[in-house]
C-alpha positions as CSV (number, residue, x, y, z in Angstrom):
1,X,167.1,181.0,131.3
2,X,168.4,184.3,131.1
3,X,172.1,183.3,130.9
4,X,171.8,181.0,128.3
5,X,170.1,183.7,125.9
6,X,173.3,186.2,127.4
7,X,175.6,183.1,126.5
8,X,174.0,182.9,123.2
9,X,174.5,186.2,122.2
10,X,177.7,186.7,123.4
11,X,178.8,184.0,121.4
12,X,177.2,184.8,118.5
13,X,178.1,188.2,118.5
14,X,181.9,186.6,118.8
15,X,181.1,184.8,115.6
16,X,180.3,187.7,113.9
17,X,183.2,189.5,114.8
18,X,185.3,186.5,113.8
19,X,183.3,186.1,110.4
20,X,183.9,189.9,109.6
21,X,187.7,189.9,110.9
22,X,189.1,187.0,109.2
23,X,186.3,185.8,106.2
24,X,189.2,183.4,104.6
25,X,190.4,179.7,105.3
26,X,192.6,177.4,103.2
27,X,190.9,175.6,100.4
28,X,189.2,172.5,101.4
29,X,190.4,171.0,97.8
30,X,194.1,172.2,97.3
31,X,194.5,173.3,101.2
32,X,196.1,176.5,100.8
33,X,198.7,175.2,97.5
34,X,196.9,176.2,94.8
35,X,199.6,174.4,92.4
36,X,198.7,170.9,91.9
37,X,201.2,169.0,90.5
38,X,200.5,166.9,87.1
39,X,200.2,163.0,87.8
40,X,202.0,162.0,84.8
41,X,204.9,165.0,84.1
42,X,205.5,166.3,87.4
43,X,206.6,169.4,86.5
44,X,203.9,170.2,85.2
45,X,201.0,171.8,87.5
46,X,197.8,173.8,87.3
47,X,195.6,175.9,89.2
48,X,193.1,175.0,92.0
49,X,189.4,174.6,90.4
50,X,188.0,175.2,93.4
51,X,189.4,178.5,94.7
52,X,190.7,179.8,91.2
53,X,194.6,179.7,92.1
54,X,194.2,181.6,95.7
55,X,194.4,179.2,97.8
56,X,191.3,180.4,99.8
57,X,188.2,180.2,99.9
58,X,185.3,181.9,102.0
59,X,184.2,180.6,105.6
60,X,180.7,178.6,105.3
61,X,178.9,181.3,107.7
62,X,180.0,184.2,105.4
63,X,178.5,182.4,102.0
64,X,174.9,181.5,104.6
65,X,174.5,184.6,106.3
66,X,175.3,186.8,102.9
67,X,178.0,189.1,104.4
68,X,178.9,189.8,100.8
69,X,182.3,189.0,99.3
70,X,185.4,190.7,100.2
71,X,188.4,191.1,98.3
72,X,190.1,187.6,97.6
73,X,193.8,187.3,99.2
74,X,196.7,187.7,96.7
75,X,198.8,184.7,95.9
């Protein structure tokens, strides 16, 4: 009983650390190329809805445990 509660905080402590260390992953939308291409002129493109043109967005367990926002990636 005893290890699986060390197991459990070990990992989650791990997730934390991972969480704080890297809070950003490609967009689920654009994924990562916040340029999408127009359907009908193809040189024409626009910006990602979804992430705002940064091609990233935040990890899921940053938005539910509320670690606040940090500073969005350039592009």
């Amino acid at each position: 009983m005893e290890f699986w509660l060390i197991l459990a905080a070990v990992l989650g402590m791990g997730y934390l650390v991972s969480l704080r260390r890297n809070p950003w992953v490609a967009c689920s939308r654009c994924r990562g190329k916040p340029r999408r291409r127009g359907w009908m002129y193809m040189y024409a493109h626009h910006i990602c809805a979804k992430c705002g043109g940064t091609g990233q967005q935040l990890r899921m367990g940053r938005k539910v445990l509320g670690l606040g926002t940090p500073q969005p990636p350039s592009p």
